[in-house]
Structure formats: C-alpha cells, structure tokens
C-alpha positions as CSV (number, residue, x, y, z in Angstrom):
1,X,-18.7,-63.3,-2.5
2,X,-16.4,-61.6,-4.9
3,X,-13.0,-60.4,-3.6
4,X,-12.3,-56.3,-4.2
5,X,-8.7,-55.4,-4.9
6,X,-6.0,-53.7,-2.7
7,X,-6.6,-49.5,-2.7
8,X,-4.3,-47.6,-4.6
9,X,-3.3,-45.8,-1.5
10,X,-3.0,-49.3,0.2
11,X,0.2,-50.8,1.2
12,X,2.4,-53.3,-1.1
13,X,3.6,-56.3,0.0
14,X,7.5,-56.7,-0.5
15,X,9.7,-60.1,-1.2
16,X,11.9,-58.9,1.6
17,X,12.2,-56.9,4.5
18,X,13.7,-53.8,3.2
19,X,12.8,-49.6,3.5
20,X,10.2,-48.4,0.5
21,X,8.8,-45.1,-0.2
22,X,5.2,-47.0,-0.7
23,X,4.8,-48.4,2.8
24,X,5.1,-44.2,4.0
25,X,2.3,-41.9,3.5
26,X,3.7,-38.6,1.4
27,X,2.1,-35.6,3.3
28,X,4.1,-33.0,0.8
29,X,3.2,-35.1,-2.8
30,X,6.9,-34.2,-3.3
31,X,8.8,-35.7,-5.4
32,X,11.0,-38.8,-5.6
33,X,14.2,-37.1,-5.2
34,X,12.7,-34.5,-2.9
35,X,13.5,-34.2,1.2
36,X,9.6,-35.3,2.1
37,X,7.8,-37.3,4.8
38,X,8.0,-40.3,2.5
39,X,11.8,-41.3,4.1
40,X,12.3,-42.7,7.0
41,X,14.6,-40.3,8.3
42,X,12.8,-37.6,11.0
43,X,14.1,-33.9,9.4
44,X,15.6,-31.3,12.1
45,X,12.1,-29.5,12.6
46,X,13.1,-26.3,13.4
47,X,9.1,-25.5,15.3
48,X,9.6,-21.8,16.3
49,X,8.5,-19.6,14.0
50,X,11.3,-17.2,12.7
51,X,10.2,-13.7,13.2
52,X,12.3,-11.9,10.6
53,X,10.2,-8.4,10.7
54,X,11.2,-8.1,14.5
55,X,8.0,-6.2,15.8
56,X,5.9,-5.6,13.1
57,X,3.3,-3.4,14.8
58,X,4.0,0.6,14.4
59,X,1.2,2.0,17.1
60,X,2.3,4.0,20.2
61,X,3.0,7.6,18.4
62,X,0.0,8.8,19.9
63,X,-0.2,6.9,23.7
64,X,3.5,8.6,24.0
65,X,1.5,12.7,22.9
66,X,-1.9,12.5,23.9
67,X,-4.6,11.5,26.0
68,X,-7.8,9.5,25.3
69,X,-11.4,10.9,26.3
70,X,-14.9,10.2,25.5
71,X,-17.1,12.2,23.8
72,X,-21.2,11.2,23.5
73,X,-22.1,13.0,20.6
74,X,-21.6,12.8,16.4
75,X,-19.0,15.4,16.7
76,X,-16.5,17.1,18.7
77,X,-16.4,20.9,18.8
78,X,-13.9,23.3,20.4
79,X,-12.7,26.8,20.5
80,X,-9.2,28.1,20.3
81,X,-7.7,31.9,20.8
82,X,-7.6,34.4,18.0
83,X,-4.0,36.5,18.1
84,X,-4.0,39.4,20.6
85,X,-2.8,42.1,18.4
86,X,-4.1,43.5,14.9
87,X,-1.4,43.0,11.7
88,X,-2.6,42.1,8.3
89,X,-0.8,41.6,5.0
90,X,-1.3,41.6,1.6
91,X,-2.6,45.4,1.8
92,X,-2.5,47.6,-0.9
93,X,-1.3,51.5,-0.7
94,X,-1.7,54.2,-2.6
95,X,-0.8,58.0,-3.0
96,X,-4.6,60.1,-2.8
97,X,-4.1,63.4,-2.2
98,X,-1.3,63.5,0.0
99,X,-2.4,60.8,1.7
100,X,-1.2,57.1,2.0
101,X,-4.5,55.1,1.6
102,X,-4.2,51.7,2.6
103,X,-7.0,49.1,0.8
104,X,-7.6,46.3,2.3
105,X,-10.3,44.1,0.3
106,X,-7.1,41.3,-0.4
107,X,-6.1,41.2,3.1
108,X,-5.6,38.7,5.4
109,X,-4.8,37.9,9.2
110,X,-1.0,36.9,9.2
111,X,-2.6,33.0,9.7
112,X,-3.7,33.7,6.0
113,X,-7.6,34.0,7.1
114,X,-9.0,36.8,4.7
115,X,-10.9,39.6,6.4
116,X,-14.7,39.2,5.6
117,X,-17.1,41.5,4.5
118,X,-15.4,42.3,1.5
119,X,-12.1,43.8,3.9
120,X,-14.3,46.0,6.1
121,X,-14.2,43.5,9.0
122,X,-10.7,44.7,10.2
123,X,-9.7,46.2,13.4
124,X,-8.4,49.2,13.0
125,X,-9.9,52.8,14.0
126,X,-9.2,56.1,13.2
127,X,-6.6,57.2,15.8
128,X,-4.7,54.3,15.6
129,X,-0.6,54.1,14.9
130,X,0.7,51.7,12.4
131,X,3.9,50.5,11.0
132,X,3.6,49.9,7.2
133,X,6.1,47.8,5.3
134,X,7.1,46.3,2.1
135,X,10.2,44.1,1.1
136,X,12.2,47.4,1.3
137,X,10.7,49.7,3.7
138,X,8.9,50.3,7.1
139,X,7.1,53.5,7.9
140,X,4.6,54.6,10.4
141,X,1.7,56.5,9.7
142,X,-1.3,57.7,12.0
143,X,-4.9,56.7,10.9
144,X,-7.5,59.6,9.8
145,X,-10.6,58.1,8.4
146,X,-11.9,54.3,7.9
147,X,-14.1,53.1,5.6
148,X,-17.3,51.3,6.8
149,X,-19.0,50.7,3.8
150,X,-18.2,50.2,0.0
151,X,-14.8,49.5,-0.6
152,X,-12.4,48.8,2.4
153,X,-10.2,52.0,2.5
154,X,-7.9,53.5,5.4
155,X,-6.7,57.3,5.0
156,X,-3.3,57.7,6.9
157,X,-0.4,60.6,7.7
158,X,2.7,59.5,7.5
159,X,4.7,60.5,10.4
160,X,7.7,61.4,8.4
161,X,5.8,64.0,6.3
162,X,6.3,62.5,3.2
163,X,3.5,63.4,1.1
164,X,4.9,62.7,-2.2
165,X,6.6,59.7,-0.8
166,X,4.0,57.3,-1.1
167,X,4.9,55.4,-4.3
168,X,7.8,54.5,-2.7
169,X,5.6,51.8,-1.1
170,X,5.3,48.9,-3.4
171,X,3.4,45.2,-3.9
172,X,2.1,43.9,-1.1
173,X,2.3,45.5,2.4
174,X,2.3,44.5,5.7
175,X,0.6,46.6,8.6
176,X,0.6,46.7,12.4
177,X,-1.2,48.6,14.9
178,X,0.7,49.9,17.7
179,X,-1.1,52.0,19.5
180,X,-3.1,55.1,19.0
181,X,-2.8,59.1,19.7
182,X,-5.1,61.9,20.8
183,X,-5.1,65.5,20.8
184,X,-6.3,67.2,23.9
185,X,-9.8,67.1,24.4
186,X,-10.6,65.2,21.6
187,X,-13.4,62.8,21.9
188,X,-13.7,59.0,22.9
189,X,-12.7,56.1,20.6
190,X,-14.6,55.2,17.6
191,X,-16.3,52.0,17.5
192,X,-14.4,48.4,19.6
193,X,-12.7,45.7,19.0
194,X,-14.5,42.6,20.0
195,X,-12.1,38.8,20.2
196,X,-12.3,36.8,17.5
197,X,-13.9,33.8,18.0
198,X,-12.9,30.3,16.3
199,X,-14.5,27.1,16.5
200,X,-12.9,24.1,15.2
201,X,-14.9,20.7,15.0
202,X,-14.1,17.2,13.6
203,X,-16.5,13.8,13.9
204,X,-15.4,10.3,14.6
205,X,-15.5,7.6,12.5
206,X,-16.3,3.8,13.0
207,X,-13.4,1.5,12.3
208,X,-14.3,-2.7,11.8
209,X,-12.2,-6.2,11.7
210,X,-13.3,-9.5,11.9
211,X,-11.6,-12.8,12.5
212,X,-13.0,-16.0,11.1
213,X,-12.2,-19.2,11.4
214,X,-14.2,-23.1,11.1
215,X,-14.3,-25.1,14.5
216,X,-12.2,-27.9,12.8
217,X,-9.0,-26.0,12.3
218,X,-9.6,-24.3,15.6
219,X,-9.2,-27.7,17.2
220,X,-6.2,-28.9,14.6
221,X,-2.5,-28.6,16.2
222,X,-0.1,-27.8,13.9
223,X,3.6,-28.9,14.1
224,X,4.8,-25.2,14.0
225,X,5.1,-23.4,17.0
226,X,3.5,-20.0,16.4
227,X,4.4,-16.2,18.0
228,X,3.0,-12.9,17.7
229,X,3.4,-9.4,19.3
230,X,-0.1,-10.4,21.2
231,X,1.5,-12.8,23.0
232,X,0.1,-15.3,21.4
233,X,2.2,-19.2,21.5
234,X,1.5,-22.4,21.2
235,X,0.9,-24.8,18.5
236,X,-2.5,-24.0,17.4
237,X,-2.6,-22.0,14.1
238,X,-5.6,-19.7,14.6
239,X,-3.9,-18.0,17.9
240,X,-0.9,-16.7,15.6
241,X,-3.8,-15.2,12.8
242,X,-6.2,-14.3,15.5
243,X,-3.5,-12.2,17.1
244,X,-1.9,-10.7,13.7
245,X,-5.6,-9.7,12.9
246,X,-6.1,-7.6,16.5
247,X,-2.3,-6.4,16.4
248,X,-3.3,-5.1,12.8
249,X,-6.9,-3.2,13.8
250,X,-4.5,-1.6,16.9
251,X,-2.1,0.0,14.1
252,X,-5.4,0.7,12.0
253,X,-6.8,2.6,15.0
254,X,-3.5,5.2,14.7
255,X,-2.9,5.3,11.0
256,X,-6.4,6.1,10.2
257,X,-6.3,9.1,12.8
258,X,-2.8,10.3,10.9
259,X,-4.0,9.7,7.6
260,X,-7.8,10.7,7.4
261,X,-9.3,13.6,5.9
262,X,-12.4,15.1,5.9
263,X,-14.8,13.8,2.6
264,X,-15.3,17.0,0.0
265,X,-18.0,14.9,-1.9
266,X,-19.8,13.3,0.3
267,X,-21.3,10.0,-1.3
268,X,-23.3,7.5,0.0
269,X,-22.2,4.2,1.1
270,X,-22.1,1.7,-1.2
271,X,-24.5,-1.1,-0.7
272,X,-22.1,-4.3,-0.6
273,X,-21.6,-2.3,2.8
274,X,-24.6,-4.5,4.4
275,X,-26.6,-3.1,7.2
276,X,-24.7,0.6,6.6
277,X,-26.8,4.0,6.4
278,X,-25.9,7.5,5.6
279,X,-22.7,8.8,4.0
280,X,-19.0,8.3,4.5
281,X,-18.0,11.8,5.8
282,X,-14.0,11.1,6.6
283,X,-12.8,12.5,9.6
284,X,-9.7,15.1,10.3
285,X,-6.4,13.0,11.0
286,X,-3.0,14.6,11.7
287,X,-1.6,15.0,8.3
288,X,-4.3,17.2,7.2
289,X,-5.0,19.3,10.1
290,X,-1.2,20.4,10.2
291,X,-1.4,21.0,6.0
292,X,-4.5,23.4,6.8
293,X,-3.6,25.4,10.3
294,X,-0.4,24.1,10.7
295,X,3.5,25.2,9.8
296,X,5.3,22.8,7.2
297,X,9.1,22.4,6.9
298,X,10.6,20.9,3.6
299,X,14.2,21.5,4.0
300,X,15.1,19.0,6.7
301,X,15.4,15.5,4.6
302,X,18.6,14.4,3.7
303,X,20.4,18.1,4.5
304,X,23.7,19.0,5.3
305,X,24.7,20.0,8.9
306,X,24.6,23.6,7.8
307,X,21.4,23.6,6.1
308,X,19.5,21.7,8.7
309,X,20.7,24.0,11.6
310,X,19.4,26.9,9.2
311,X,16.2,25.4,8.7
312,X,15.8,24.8,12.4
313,X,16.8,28.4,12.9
314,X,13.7,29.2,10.5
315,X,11.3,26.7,12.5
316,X,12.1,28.4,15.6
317,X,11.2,31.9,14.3
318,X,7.9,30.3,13.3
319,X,7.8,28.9,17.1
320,X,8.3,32.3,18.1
321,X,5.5,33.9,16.1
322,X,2.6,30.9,17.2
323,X,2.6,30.1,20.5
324,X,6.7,30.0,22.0
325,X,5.9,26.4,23.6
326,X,9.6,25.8,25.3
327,X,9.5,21.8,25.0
328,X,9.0,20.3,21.1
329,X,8.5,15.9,20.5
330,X,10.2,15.6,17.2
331,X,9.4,11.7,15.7
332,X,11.3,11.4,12.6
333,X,11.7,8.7,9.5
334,X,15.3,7.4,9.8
335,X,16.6,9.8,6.9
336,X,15.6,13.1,8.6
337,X,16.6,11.2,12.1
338,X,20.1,11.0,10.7
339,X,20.4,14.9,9.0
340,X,19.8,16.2,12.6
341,X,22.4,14.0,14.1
342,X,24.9,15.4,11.6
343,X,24.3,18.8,12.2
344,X,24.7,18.3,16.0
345,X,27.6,16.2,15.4
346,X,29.0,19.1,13.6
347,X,28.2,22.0,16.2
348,X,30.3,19.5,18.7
349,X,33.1,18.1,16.4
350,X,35.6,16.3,18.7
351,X,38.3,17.7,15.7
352,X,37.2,20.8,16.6
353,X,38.9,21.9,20.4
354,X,37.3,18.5,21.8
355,X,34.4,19.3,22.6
356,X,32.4,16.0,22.6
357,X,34.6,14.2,24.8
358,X,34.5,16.5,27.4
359,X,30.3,17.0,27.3
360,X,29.5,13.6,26.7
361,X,32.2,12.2,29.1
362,X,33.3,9.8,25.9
363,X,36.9,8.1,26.5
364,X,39.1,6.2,24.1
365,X,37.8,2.7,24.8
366,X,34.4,3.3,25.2
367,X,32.1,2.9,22.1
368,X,31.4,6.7,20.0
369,X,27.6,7.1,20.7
370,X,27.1,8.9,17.1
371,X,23.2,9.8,17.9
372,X,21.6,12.3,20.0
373,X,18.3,12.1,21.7
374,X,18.1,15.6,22.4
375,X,19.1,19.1,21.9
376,X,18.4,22.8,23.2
377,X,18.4,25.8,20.6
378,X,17.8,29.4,21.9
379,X,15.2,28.7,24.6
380,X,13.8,25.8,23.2
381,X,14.2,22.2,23.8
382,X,13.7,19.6,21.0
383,X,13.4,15.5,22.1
384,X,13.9,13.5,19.1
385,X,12.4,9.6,18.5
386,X,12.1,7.0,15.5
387,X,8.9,7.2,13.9
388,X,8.2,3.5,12.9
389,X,5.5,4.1,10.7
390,X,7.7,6.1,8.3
391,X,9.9,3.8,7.8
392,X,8.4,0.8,7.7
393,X,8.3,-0.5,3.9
394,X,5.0,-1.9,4.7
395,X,3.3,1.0,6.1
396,X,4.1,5.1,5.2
397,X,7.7,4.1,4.2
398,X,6.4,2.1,0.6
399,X,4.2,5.5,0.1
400,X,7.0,8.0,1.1
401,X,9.3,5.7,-1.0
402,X,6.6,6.2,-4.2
403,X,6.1,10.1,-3.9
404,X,8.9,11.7,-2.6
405,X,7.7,15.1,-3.4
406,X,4.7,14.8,-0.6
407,X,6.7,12.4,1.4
408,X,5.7,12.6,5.3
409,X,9.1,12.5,7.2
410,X,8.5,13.4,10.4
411,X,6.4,15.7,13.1
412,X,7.0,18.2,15.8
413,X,4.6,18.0,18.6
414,X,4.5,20.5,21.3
415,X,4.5,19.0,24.6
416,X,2.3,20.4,27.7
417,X,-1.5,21.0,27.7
418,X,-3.6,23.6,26.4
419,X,-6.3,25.5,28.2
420,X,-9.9,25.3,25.8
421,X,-13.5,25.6,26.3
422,X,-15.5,22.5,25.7
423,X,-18.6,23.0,24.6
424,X,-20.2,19.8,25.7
425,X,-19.4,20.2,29.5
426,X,-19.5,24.3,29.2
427,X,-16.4,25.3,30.7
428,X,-12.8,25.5,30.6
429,X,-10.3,22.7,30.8
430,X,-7.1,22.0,30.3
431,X,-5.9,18.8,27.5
432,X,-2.5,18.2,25.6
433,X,-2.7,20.0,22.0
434,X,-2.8,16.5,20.8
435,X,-5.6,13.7,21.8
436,X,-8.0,11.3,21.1
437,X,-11.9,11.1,21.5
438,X,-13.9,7.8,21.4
439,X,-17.8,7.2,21.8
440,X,-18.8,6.1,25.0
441,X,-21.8,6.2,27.4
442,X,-23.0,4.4,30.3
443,X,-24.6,1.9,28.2
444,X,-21.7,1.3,25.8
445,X,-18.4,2.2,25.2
446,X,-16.7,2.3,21.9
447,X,-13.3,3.0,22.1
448,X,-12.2,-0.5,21.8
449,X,-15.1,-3.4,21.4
450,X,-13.9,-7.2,20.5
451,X,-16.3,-9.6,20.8
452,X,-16.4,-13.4,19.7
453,X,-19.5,-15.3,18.1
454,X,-20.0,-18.5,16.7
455,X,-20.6,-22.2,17.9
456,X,-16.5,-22.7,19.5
457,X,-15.4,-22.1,22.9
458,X,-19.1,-20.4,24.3
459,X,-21.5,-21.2,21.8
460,X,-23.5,-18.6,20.6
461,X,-24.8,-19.7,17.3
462,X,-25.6,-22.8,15.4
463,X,-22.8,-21.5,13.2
464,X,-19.4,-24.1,12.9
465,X,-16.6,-21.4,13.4
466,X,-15.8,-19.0,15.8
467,X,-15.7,-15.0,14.8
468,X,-13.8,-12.4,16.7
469,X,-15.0,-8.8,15.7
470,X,-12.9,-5.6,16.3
471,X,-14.3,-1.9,16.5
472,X,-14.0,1.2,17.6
473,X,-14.9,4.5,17.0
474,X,-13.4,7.8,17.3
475,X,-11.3,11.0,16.1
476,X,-8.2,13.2,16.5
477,X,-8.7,16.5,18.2
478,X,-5.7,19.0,17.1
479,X,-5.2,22.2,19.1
480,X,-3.3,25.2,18.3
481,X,-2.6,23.5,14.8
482,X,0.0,26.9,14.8
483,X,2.4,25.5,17.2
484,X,2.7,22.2,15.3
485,X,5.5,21.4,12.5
486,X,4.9,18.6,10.2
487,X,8.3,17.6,8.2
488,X,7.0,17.2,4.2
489,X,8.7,16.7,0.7
C-alpha cells in the first residue's frame, strides 16, 4: 500500500532534543517575533475581565419618582384640574365711546390654552371687577355688557373715571376677575361658570430584545473570566452577552419613556417587521410632555453663582403660580450639578464671616465637602442627584454633547402624590405626579416578559441554540405637567 506523507500541521522530527515553535500549536497565527501560544513560556493571564466603564447601566431615575401600575386597555386616560380663578392675556383694548372695550378673540388662559369659540368661551359676566394691565399699567374697571355672539367684545367702566384715558392702555393686556358688584335690588347673575374639564391620555408601546446564541458556544469555556451588572461570572462567554443584552432592554425600558413622543404621521409598519399589524403611534415620554404642559429653564448650565440663584429665584415664582408643591427632586447632568454647588457655595463662603464651618460643622483637618445634596429657598425644598443618563457619553451625554442648543441637562420633579380621577376604575385616587403603567391581566402580564426557546438547557425546539426574548409594554403617565421643570439649552 502506498505510504501518505506527514500533514502540514503534523509535527517535525528534530536531530536533537531542543524547544521549536513547530512542535506548539499557534492558537493566535501570530507572528514569529510575536508574544503567542507558540512559546513555551505560560503568559501572566490576567482572567478577570477589567471593567473600565464602572456600571454601565443608567436605569433607576424613575423607581427613585414613581410608581408602577397596570392598566388593561390600549390607552391610559386621566383628568387633571383646570385653575380656580379667571385671568386671560393677550387681550386687546380699546377706547368706544367712553368706554374701555376689551376683545378677546386672541386670548388665552395664562397656561397659553386659547379660548374657543372664536373668544366667546370666556368667563366673565357683566357685573364682574377686573384688574387690566399692560407692561406699564394696572387699572380696574367694572364690566357692563358681554358679547355672546359675533365677535368676542367686553364693555367696561373704569373705576378711575377716565374716559379719555383709554389709549393709555397699550399691546397686549392682561385681565383678572376679582369679584363683582351690585346695586341694590338689581337682579341675579347672568349666566355660570361651569369647571373646566381636561383630559389627558397617552398609550403604551411594546418594547422587544432577543438573545441568541448556538448550543456549541453555550457549552465552550472560555479562559476569561467574565462579569456584568447582572451578576453574571464564570467562565462561560454567553452569561457575560446574555446579561449585557437584559441589563441593556432594562435601560431601554426608561430611555424610551424619557425620550418618546407621540407619532404626528402615523405610518404603517414596515414589513421587514414580521408578524407586526397596525401603525407605529409613539407614545408620550417625559421630554415631550414637560416641552408641551410643562415650565422650561435655560439659564442654569454652566452659570455663575449669581445668575443661577436668579434663575432659581425665577423657577420659584413659576412654582408659585402652578401648584406651590413644598418638596422638588432635581436630577442634574454633572455641568448644571456643579453651577448649583457654586452658587450655594457662594451664599455660605467660609471667607465671608465663617459661615460654613460653623453650619456644616467642618474643622481644619477634616476633608472640605465642596457639594451639597440639598438646599431650602423661600418655602421650598430642593434635593439634588446625578442624573447618569446625561452624562454618560454613550447615552444622552454624546446627544447633549452634539446639540447643545436643545441639550437636556436636568429635571425637577415634584415629590408627593396627586389626587386624579381614573377613568377605568371610576373614582378618585391618589398617585405620584410621575408613574408608570404596563399591560397586564389575569392571563398575562407585560410589564416585564423574558422567556427562553430553543433546543439548550429545556428543549423546546429542534432548533441548535438557545434564545432569550425580552418585552414589555407600557407608558409614562405625567400629571400636573405645570409643576414640573425640565432644565434645556
């Protein structure tokens, strides 16, 4: 029979004993001058992995301000309070015949809501007193006659007698009712006031990951030992991407509820999307339900002492005007973090009568704590935190980094609960300003599904791999948007 030659990946027999890189097996094809597995010398494997990033994951902004609650419908509607009191602006006045005449088919609620119906569906009725303002002055007038048809008109006195005085009103005016007068024996009130009513709704969305990987390397032990903010160790490669991939759809599940908006053209979903039906509608997140009903602050970012306590002086007056909650969560990028730390570090300057030794109990060998965690102003409190996702340069930091003009920088949350009428159990209850609903009945529950398929570990196909699938699905309810600050630009 013939005789077949040696392999080329064979060993070669040597005249004498002595070390050769061809009697080792080169697992890195490095080469000849390269450190490889084709010495004889064992390298100093260093098997944990280094984790450089620290914790990479950013959730928990929204387990430390809200609550989580089912929902069983497509959608989540809710009522909130109108404003007590009647005050509109941008009015326009007028001199007719001695009397101021107010027009109100440009006006607005002071929440910037126009009044409907072409500016007849205001408040006020003939009787009432109101103070009527521009950028230079305030006057009170008593109402005579409203229109209730064609254009939006109010006829008023002025209780200074100024008939000719008029024209000194000028651009756009402000008004407030303040109560009313009658003459003896006059009739009743004209007409009633009836609260406003606003609904609010927003739908959930369905949010997917999958993990895939073939039974072989499942079963392969790798000489690096791996780690993960799961918990995942060991020396078996698919725990480390198996746990980056559910420590990933967690953060998904709280960006996507800051970050979301509502669709404005709704298109259908495209078919590489297998097995989907109907549109992709968006849902509300955070962001964009402070932009809409909320109060935005731009001054904050990188600001001197001075100007950040001004700006916080300006925040406060918008406090006072939506809601006066006493107790305010402020979670900050590091930039804005640092501006408020600097202005408190100027109101207590130990240069300045030494006052910071003697409130924060600091002595000469102790370490200077330079940050603050908290601070009151007037009769509010304000609890500051690190906001991780706005500053991580993988998440809303590279973004914020890119467009600094609509840069996110931070939030102010008001803490406590707010009393609101559900409409899906029909009555009252009370729920932090800020939560989360999720899909669940008592046949499935949605808020957080994993499940694993595939023919390793418990078989459940004839396929050779094992898939772990992520999902939930759910949205962020917002109330009293009004009371909210989000820190932008």
């Amino acid at each position: 029979m013939a005789v077949t030659g040696v392999p080329s990946g064979g060993y070669t027999p040597a005249p004498m004993k002595q070390t050769l890189a061809s009697a080792y097996i080169d697992f890195a094809n490095a080469g000849a001058n390269s450190a490889n597995w084709a010495q004889q010398y064992l390298p100093d494997l260093m098997e944990k992995e280094a984790e450089v990033f620290g914790n990479r994951t950013i959730s928990g902004f929204l387990s430390q301000v809200g609550a989580e609650e089912s929902m069983t419908a497509d959608q989540v509607i809710w009522s909130e309070q109108g404003r007590l009191h009647l005050s509109y602006k941008l009015v326009t006045g007028a001199n007719n015949v001695g009397l101021l005449r107010l027009t109100m088919t440009s006006a607005t609620d002071v929440d910037g809501v126009s009044v409907g119906n072409s500016g007849l569906d205001h408040g006020i009725r003939p009787g009432d007193m109101l103070l009527v303002s521009d950028a230079n002055t305030t006057i009170r007038v008593f109402v005579d006659a409203v229109a209730t048809t064609g254009v939006a008109t109010i006829d008023c006195d002025r209780y200074d007698g100024d008939a000719t005085g008029n024209t000194n009103l000028s651009g756009n005016l402000s008004i407030l009712v303040y109560g009313s007068e009658y003459v003896k024996g006059a009739i009743g009130r004209a007409g009633a006031n009836k609260p406003q009513f606003k609904s609010r709704t927003n739908k959930p969305i369905i949010l997917k990951d999958k993990y895939e990987i073939s039974g072989s390397d499942a079963s392969q032990i790798g000489w690096v030992e791996v780690s993960g903010e799961e918990g995942q160790n060991g020396y078996l490669w698919y725990l480390k991407a198996s746990g980056d991939t559910k420590a990933r759809f967690n953060d998904y599940l709280e960006m996507a509820l800051c970050e979301s908006v509502k669709a404005t053209t709704i298109a259908n979903t495209n078919s590489t999307i297998t097995g989907a039906a109907g549109a992709i509608n968006g849902t509300e997140g955070l962001w964009e339900a402070l932009e809409t009903r909320g109060n935005i602050s731009n001054a904050l970012d990188g600001a001197s002492p001075s100007a950040a306590l001004n700006e916080f002086d300006d925040i406060i007056d918008e406090l006072d005007a939506n809601g006066a909650i006493e107790e305010n969560m402020l979670f900050l990028d590091r930039k804005t973090s640092l501006s408020l730390d600097d202005m408190l570090a100027g109101i207590s300057d130990g240069a300045q009568g030494g006052t910071s030794f003697g409130v924060f109990n600091n002595e000469e060998d102790m370490a200077l704590n330079l940050g603050f965690s908290g601070f009151r102003r007037g009769s509010y409190d304000f609890y500051k935190s690190d906001f991780k996702y706005l500053n991580d340069k993988s998440t809303r930091g590279l973004i914020n980094s890119t467009d600094s003009t609509n840069a996110i920088h931070g939030v102010m949350i008001p803490a406590g609960v707010s009393s609101v009428y559900d409409q899906s159990l029909g009555r009252n209850l009370k729920r932090p300003f800020l939560h989360v609903r999720y899909r669940q009945s008592n046949m499935e529950s949605r808020k957080y599904k994993t499940w694993t398929t595939g023919s390793v570990g418990a078989t459940t196909s004839d396929l050779d791999a094992m898939e772990m699938h992520f999902l939930s699905e759910r949205c962020l309810v917002v109330q009293g948007a009004n009371n909210f600050v989000l820190l932008k630009g």
